[in-house]
C-alpha positions, 0 to 999 in steps of 0.5 A: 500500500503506498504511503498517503500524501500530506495534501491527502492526509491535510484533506481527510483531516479538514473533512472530519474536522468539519463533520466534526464541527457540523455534528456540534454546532447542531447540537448546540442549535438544537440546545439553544432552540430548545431553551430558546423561551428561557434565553429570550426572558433573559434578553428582555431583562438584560436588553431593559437593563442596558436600556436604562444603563446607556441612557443614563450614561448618555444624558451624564455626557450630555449635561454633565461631562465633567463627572465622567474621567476622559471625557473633554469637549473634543470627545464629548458628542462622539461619546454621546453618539456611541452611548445612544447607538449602543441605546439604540441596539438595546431597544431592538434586542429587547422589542425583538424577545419582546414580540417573539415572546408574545407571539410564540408564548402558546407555542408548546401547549399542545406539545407539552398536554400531550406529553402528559399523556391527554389527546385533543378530540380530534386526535382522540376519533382518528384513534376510534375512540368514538365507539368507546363508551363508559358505564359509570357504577349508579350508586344504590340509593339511586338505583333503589328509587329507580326500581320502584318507580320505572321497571319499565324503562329498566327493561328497554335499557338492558336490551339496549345496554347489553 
C-alpha cells in the first residue's frame, strides 16, 4: 500500500474536522432552540437593563461631562453618539424577545398536554375512540328509587345496554 500524501492526509483531516464541527454546532442549535423561551426572558431583562444603563450614561455626557474621567469637549458628542447607538441596539434586542415572546408564548401547549399523556378530540376519533363508551357504577340509593318507580324503562335499557 503506498504511503498517503500530506495534501491527502491535510484533506481527510479538514473533512472530519468539519463533520466534526457540523455534528456540534447542531447540537448546540438544537440546545439553544430548545431553551430558546428561557434565553429570550433573559434578553428582555438584560436588553431593559442596558436600556436604562446607556441612557443614563448618555444624558451624564450630555449635561454633565465633567463627572465622567476622559471625557473633554473634543470627545464629548462622539461619546454621546456611541452611548445612544449602543441605546439604540438595546431597544431592538429587547422589542425583538419582546414580540417573539408574545407571539410564540402558546407555542408548546399542545406539545407539552400531550406529553402528559391527554389527546385533543380530534386526535382522540382518528384513534376510534368514538365507539368507546363508559358505564359509570349508579350508586344504590339511586338505583333503589329507580326500581320502584320505572321497571319499565329498566327493561328497554338492558336490551339496549347489553
Amino acid at each position: 500500500m503506498a504511503p498517503r500524501s500530506l495534501e491527502h492526509k491535510l484533506q481527510l483531516t479538514m473533512f472530519r474536522t468539519g463533520i466534526n464541527l457540523a455534528f456540534l454546532s447542531r447540537g448546540i442549535l438544537g440546545w439553544f432552540t430548545s431553551r430558546l423561551d428561557c434565553i429570550t426572558s433573559f434578553c428582555v431583562v438584560y436588553s431593559f437593563t442596558g436600556i436604562l444603563f446607556t441612557a443614563f450614561v448618555g444624558t451624564m455626557i450630555k449635561n454633565q461631562p465633567l463627572y465622567i474621567k476622559g471625557i473633554d469637549a473634543s470627545n464629548q458628542e462622539l461619546t454621546k453618539e456611541n452611548a445612544f447607538g449602543a441605546m439604540g441596539m438595546f431597544i431592538f434586542l429587547f422589542s425583538s424577545s419582546a414580540i417573539y415572546i408574545c407571539c410564540y408564548k402558546h407555542r408548546n401547549n399542545e406539545h407539552q398536554i400531550r406529553y402528559q399523556g391527554y389527546m385533543r378530540p380530534s386526535a382522540m376519533q382518528r384513534l376510534g375512540s368514538r365507539d368507546y363508551h363508559v358505564e359509570l357504577p349508579h350508586s344504590p340509593s339511586l338505583e333503589l328509587q329507580h326500581d320502584s318507580d320505572d321497571e319499565v324503562e329498566v327493561d328497554e335499557m338492558s336490551s339496549i345496554l347489553s
